[in-house]
C-alpha positions, -999 to 999 in steps of 0.1 A, spaced: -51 -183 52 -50 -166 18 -46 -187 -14 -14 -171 -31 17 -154 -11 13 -125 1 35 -86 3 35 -70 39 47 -36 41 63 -24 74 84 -3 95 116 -16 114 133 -4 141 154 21 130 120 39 114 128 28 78 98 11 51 106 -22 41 86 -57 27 86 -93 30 70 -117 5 52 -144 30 41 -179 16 11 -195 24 25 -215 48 35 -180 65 78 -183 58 92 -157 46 103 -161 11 120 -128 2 127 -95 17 133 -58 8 174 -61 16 169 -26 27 152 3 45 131 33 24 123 63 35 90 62 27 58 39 25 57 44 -16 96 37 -20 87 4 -9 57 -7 -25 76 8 -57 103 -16 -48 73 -46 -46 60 -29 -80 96 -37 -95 100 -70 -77 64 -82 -95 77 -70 -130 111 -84 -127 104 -116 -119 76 -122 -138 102 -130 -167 129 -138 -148 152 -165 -154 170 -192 -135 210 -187 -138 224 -220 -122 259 -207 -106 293 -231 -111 299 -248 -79 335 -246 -59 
C-alpha cells in the first residue's frame, strides 16, 4: 500500500479520460467530474487540481 494518496488515470465507458484521487485506505476521495478527450487533458486537469489546492482555502457555507 503506498504511503500518500494516490492519482489513477483511466478510461470510462463511453471512451472518455478521466482521474480519481484514491486514499490509502483505497476510497475514493475526489474525481475528474468529467470525461477528456485525451490522456494529457486529464493529467493537465490532475496538474491543475495539485496547484489549486495546494493553497486552497476552506470556505464554510451558511447552513439552511
Amino acid at each position: 500500500m503506498s504511503n500518500s494518496a494516490t492519482f489513477e488515470v483511466f478510461r470510462d465507458r463511453a471512451d472518455e479520460w478521466r482521474w480519481r484521487l484514491v486514499a490509502r485506505n483505497g476510497r475514493i476521495i475526489a474525481d475528474s467530474g468529467e470525461g477528456y478527450t485525451s490522456k494529457q487533458g486529464a493529467e493537465r486537469g490532475i496538474e491543475s487540481v495539485k496547484r489549486s489546492a495546494a493553497d486552497a482555502t476552506v470556505e464554510y457555507l451558511p447552513e439552511d
